[in-house]
Biopython code that builds the backbone (N, CA, C, O; Angstrom):
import numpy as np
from Bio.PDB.StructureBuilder import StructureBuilder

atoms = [
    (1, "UNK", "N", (-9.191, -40.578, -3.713)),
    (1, "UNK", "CA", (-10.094, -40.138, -4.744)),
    (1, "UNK", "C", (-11.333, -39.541, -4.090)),
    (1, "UNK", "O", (-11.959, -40.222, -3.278)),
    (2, "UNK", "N", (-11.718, -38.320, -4.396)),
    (2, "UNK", "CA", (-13.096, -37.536, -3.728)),
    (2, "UNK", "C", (-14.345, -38.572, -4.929)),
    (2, "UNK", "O", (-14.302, -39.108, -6.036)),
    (3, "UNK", "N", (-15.019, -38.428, -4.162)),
    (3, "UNK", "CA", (-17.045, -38.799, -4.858)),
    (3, "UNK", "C", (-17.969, -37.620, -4.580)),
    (3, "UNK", "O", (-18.111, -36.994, -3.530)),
    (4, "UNK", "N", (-18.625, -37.446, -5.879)),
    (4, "UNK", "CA", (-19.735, -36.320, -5.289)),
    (4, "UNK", "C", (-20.695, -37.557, -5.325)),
    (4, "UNK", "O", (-20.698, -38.646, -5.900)),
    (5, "UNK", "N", (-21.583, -36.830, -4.368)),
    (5, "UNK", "CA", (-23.140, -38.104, -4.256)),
    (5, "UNK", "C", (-24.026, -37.385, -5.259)),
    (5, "UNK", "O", (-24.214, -36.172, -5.344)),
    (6, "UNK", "N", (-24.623, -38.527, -6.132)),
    (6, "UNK", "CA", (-25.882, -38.460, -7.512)),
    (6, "UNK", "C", (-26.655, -37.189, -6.422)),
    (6, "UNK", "O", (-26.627, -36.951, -5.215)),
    (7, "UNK", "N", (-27.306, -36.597, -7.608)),
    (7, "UNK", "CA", (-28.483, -35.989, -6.981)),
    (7, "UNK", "C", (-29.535, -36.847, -6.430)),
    (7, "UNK", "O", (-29.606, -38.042, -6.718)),
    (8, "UNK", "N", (-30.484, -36.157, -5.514)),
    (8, "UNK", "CA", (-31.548, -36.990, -4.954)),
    (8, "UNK", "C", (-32.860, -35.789, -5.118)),
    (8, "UNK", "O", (-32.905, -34.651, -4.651)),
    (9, "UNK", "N", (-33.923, -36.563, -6.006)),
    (9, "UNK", "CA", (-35.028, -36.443, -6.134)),
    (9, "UNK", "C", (-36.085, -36.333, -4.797)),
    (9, "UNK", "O", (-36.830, -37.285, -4.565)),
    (10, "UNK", "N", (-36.100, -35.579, -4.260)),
    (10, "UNK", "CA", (-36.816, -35.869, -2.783)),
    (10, "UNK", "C", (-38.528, -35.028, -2.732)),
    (10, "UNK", "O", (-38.797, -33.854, -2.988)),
    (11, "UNK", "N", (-39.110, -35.741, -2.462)),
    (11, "UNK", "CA", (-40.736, -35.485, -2.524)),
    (11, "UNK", "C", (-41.228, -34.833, -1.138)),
    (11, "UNK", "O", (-41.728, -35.552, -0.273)),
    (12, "UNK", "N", (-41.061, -33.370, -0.947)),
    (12, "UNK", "CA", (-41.410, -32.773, 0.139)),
    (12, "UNK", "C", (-42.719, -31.912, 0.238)),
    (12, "UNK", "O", (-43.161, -31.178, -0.645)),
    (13, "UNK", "N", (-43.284, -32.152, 1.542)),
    (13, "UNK", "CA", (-44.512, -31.362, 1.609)),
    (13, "UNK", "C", (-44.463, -30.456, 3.074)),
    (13, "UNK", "O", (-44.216, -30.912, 4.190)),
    (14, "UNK", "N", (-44.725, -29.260, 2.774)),
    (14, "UNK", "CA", (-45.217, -28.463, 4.136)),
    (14, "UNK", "C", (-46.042, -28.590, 5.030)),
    (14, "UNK", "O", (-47.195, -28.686, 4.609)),
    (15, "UNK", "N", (-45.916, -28.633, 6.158)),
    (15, "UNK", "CA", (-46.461, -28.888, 7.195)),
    (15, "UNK", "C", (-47.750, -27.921, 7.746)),
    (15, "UNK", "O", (-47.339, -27.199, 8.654)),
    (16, "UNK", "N", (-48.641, -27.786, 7.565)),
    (16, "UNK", "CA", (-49.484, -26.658, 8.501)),
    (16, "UNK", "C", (-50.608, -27.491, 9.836)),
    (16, "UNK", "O", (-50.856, -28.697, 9.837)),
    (17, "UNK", "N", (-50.831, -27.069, 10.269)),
    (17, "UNK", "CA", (-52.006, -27.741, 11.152)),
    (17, "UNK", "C", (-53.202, -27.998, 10.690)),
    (17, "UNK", "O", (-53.853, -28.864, 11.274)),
    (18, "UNK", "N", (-53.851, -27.228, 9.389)),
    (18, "UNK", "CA", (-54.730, -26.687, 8.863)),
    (18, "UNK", "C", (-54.745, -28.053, 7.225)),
    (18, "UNK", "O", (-55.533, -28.627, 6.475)),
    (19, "UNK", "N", (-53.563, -27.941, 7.452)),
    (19, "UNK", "CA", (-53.303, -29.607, 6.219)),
    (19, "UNK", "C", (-53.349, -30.793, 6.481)),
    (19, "UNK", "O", (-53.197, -31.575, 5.544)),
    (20, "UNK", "N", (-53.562, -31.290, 7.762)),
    (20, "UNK", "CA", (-53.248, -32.520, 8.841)),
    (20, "UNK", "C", (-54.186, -33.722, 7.858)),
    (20, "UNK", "O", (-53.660, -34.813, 7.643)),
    (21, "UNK", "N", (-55.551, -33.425, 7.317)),
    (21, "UNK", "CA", (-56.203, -34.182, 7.169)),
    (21, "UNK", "C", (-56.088, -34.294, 5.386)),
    (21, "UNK", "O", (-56.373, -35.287, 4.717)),
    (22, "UNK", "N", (-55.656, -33.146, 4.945)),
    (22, "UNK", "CA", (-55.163, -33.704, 3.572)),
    (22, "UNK", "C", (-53.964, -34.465, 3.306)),
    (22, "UNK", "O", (-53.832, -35.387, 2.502)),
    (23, "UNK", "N", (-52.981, -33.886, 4.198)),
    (23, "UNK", "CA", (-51.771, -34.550, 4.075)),
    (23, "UNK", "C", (-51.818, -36.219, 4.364)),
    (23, "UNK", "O", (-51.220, -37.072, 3.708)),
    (24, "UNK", "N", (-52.794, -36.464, 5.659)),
    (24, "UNK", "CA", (-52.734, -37.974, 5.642)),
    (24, "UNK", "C", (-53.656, -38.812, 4.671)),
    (24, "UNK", "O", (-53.573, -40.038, 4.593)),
    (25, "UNK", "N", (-54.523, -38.066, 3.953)),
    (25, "UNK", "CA", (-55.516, -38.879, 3.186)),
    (25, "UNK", "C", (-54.481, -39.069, 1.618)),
    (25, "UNK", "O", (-54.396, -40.090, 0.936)),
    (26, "UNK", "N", (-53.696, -37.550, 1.342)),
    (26, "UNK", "CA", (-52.565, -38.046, 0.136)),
    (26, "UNK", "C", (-51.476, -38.982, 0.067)),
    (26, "UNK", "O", (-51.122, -39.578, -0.949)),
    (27, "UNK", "N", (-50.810, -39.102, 1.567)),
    (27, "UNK", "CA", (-49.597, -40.266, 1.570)),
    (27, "UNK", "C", (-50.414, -41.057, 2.874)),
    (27, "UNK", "O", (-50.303, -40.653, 4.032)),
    (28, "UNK", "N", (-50.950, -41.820, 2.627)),
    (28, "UNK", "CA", (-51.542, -43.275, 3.417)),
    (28, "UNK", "C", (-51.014, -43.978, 4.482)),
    (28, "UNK", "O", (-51.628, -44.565, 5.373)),
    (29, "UNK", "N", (-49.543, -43.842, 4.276)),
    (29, "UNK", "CA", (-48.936, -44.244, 5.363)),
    (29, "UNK", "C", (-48.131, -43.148, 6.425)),
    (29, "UNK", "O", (-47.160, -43.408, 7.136)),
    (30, "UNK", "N", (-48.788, -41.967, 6.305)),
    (30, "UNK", "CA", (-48.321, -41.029, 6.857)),
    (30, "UNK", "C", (-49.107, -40.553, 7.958)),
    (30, "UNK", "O", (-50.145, -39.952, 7.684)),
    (31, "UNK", "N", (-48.730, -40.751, 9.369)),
    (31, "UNK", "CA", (-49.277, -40.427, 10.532)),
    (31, "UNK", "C", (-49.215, -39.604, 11.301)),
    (31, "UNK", "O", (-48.464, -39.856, 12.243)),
    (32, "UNK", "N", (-49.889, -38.323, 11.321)),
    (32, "UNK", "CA", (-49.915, -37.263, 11.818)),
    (32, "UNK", "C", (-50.561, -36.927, 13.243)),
    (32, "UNK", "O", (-51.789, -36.860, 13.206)),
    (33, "UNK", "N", (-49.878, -36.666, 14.690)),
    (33, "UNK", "CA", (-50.716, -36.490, 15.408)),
    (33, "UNK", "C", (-50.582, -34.957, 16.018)),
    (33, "UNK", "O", (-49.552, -34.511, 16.524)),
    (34, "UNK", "N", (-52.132, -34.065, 15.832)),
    (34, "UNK", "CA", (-52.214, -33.221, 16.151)),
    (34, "UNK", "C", (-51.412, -32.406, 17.654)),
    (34, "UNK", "O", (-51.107, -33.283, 18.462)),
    (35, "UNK", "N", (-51.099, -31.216, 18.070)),
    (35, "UNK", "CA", (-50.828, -31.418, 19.260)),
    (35, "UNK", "C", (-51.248, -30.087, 20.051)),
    (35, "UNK", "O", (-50.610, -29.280, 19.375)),
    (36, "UNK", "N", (-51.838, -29.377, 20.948)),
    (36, "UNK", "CA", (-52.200, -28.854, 21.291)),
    (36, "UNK", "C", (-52.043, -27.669, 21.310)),
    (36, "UNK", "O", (-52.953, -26.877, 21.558)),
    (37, "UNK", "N", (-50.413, -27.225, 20.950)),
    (37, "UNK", "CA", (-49.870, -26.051, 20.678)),
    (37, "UNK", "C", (-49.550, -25.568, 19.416)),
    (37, "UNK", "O", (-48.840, -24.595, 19.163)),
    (38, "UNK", "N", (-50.275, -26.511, 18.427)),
    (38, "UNK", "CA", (-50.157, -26.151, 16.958)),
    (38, "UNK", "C", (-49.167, -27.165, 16.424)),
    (38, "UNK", "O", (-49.374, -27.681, 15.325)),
    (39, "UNK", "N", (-48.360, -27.402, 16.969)),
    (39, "UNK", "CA", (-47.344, -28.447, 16.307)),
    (39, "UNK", "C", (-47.940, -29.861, 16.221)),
    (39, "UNK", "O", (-49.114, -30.082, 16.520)),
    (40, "UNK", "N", (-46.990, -30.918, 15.751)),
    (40, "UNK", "CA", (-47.454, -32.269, 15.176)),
    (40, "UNK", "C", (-46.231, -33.209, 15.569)),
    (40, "UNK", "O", (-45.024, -33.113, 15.796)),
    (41, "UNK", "N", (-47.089, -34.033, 15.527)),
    (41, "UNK", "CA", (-45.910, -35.053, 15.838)),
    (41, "UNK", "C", (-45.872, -36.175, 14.625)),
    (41, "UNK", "O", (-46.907, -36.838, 14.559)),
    (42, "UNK", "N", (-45.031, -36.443, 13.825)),
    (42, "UNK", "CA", (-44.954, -37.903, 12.498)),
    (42, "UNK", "C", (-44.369, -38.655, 12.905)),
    (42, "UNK", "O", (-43.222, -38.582, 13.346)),
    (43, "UNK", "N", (-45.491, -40.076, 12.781)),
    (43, "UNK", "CA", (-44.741, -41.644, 12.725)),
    (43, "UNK", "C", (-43.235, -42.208, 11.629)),
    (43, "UNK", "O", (-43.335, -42.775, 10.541)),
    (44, "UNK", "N", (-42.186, -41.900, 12.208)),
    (44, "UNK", "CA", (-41.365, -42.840, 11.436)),
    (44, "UNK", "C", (-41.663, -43.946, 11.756)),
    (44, "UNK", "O", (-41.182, -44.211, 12.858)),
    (45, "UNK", "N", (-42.478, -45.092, 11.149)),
    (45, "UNK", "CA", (-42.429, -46.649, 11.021)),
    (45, "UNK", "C", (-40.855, -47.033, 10.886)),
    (45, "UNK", "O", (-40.565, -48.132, 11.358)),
    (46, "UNK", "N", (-39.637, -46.166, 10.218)),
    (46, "UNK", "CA", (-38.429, -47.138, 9.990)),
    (46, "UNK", "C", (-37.403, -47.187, 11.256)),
    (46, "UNK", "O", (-36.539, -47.979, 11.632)),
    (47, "UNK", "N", (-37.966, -45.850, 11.763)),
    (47, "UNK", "CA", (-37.166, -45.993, 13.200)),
    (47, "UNK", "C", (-37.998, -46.018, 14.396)),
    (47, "UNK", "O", (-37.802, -45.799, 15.592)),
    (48, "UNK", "N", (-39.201, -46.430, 13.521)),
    (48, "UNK", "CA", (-39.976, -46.487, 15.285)),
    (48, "UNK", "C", (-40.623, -45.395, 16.742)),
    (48, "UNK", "O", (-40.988, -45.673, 17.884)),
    (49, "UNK", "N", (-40.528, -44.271, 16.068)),
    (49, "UNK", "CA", (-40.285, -43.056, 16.609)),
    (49, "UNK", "C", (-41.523, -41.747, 16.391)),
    (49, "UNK", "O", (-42.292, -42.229, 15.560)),
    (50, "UNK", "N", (-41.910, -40.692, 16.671)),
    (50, "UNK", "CA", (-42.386, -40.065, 16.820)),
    (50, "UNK", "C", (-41.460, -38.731, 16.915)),
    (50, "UNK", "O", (-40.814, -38.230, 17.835)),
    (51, "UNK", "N", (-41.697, -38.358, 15.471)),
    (51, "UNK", "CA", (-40.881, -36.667, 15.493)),
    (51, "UNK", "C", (-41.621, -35.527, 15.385)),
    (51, "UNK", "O", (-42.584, -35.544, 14.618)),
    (52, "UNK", "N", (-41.356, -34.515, 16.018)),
    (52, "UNK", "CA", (-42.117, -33.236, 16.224)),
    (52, "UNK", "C", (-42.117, -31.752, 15.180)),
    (52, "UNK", "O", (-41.149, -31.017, 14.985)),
    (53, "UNK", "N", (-43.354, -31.623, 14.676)),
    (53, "UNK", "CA", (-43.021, -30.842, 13.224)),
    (53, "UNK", "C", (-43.744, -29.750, 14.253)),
    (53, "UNK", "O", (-44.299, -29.954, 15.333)),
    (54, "UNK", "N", (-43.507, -28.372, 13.430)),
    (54, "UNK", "CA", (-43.803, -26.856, 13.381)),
    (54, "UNK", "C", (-44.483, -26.495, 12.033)),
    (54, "UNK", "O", (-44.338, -27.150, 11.001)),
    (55, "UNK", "N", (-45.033, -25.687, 12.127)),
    (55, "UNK", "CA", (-45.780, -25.012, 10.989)),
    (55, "UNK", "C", (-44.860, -24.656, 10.525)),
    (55, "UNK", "O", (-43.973, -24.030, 11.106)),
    (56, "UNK", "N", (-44.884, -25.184, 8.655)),
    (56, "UNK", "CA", (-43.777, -24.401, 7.871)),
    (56, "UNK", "C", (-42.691, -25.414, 8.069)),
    (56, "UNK", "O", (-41.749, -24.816, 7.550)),
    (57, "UNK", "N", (-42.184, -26.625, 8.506)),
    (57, "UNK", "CA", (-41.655, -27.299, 8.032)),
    (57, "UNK", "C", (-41.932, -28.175, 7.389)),
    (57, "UNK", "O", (-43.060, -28.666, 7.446)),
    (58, "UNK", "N", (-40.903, -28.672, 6.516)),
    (58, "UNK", "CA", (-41.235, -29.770, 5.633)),
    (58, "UNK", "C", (-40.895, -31.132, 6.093)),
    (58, "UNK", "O", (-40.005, -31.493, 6.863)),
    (59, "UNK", "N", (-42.163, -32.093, 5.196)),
    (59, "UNK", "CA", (-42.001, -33.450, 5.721)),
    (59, "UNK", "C", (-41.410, -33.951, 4.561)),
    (59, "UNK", "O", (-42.020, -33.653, 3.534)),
    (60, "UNK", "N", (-40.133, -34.802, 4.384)),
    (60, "UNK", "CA", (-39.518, -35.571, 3.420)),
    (60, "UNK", "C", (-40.702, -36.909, 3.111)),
    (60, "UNK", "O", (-40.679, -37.881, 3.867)),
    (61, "UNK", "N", (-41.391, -36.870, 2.318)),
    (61, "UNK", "CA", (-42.338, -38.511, 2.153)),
    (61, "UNK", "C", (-41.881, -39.582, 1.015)),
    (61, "UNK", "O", (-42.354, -40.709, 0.864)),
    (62, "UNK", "N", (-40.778, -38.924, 0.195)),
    (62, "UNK", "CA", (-40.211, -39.859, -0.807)),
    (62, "UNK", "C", (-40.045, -41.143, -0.201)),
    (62, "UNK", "O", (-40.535, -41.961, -0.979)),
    (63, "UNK", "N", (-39.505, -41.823, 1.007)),
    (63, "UNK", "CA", (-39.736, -43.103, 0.745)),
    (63, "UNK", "C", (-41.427, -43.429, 2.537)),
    (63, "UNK", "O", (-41.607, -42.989, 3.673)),
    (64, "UNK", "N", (-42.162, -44.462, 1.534)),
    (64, "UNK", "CA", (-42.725, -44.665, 2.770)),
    (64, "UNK", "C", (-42.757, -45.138, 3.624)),
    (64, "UNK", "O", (-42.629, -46.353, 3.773)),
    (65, "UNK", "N", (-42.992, -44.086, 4.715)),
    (65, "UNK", "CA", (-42.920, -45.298, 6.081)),
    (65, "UNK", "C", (-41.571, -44.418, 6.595)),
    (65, "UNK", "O", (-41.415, -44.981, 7.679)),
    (66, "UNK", "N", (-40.761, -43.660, 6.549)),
    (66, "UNK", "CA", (-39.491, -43.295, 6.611)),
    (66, "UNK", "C", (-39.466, -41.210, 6.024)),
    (66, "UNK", "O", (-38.961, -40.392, 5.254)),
    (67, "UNK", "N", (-40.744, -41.474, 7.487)),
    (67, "UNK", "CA", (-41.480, -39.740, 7.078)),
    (67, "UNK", "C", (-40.337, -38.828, 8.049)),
    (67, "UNK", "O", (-40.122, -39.221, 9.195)),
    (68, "UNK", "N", (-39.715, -37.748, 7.582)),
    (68, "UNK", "CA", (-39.295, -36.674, 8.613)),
    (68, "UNK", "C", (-39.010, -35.349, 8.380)),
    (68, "UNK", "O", (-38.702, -35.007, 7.238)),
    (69, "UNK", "N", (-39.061, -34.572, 9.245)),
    (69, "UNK", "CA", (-39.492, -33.006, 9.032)),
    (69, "UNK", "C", (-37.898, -32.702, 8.393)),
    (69, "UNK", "O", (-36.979, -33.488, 8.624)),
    (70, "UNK", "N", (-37.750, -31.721, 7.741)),
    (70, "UNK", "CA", (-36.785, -30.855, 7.698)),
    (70, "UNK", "C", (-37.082, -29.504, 7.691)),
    (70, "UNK", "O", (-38.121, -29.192, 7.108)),
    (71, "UNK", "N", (-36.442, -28.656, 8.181)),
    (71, "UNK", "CA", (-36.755, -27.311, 8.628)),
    (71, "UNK", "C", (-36.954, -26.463, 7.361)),
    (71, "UNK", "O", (-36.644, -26.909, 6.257)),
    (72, "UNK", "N", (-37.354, -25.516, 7.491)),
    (72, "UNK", "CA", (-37.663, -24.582, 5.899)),
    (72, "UNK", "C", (-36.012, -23.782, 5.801)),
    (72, "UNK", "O", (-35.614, -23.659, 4.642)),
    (73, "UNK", "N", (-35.316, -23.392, 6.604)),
    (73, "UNK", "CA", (-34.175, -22.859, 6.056)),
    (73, "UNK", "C", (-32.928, -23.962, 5.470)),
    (73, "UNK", "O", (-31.920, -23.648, 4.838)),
    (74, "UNK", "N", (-33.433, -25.571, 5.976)),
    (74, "UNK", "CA", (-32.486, -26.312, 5.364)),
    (74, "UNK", "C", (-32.957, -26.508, 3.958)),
    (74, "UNK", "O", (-32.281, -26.679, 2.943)),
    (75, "UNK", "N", (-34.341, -26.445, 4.113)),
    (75, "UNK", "CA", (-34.705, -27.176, 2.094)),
    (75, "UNK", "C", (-34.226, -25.270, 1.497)),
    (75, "UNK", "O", (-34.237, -25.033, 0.289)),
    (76, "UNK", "N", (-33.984, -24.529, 2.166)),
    (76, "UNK", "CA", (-33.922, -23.333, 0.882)),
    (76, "UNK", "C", (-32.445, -23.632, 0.915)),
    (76, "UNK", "O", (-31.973, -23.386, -0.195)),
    (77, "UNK", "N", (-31.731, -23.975, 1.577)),
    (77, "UNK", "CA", (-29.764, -23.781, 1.349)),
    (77, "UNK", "C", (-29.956, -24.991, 0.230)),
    (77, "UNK", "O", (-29.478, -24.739, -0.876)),
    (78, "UNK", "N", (-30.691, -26.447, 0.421)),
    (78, "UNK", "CA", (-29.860, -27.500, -0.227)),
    (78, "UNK", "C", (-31.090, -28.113, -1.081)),
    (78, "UNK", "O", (-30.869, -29.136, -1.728)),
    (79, "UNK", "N", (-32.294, -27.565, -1.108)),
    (79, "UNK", "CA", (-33.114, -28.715, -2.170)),
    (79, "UNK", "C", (-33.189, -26.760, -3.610)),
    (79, "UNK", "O", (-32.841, -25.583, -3.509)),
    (80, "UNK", "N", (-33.774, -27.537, -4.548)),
    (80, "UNK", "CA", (-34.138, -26.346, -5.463)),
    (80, "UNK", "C", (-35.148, -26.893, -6.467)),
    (80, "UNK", "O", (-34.746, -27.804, -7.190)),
    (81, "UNK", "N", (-36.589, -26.404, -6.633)),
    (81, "UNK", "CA", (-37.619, -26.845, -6.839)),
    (81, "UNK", "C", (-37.363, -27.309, -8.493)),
    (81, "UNK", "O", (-36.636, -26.760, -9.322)),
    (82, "UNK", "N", (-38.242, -28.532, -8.649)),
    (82, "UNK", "CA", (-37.945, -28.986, -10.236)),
    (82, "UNK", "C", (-39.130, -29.364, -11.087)),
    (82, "UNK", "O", (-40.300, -29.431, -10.710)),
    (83, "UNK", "N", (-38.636, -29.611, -12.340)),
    (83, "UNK", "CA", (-40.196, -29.465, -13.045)),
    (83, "UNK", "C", (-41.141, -30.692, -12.354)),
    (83, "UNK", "O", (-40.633, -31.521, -11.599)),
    (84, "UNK", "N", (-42.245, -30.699, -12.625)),
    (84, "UNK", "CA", (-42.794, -31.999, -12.245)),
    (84, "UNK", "C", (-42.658, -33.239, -13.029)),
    (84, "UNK", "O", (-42.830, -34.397, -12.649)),
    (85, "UNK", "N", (-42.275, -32.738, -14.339)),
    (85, "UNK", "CA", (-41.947, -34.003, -15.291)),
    (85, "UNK", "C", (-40.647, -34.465, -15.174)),
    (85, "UNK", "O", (-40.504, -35.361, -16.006)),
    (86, "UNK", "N", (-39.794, -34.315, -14.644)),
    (86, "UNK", "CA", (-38.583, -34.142, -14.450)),
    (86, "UNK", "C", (-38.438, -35.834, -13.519)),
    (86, "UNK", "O", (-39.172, -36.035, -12.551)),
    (87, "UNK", "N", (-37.794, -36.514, -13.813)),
    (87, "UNK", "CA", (-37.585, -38.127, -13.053)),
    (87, "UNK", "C", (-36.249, -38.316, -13.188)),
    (87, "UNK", "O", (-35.379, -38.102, -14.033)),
    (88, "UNK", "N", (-36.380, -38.947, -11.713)),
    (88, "UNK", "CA", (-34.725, -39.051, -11.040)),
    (88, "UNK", "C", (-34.302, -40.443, -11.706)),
    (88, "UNK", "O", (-33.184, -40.914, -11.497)),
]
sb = StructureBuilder()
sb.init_structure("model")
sb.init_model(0)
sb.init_chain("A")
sb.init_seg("    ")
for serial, (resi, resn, name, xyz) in enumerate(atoms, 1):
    if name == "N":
        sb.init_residue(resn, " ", resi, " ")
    sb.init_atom(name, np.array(xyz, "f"), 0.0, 1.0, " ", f" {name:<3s}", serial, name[0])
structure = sb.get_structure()
């Protein structure tokens, strides 16, 4: 028997260098460290880790603590923007 998987509601934000200090003052548990060549590095707390963002990618923040980039050509193939009233 095949399963399709439910949709998933996912809460993504773009990355710029220029957003560093809004982005961490809006999600609280989100740790951004600047890096010298424009890029960033985010705390995953769930794996313990330090991942490396680019301008123009997106950070997944739907669950917290369990922050990570996805690239801008993956959210245009597989996410598609929804109303804001709209609940999963």
């Amino acid at each position: 028997m095949k399963y399709r998987s439910k949709p998933v509601v996912a809460d993504l934000v773009v990355f710029s260098p220029a957003a560093v200090s809004v982005l961490t003052a809006t999600y609280p548990g989100l740790t951004l460290t600047l890096r010298h060549d424009g890029s960033a590095t985010v705390f995953n707390a769930l794996h313990g880790s330090q991942i490396k963002l680019r301008e123009g990618d997106f950070i997944n923040v739907t669950t917290p603590g369990d922050y990570y980039p996805i690239k801008a050509h993956v959210v245009a193939e597989r996410y598609e923007p929804i109303e804001a009233s709209v609940e999963a």
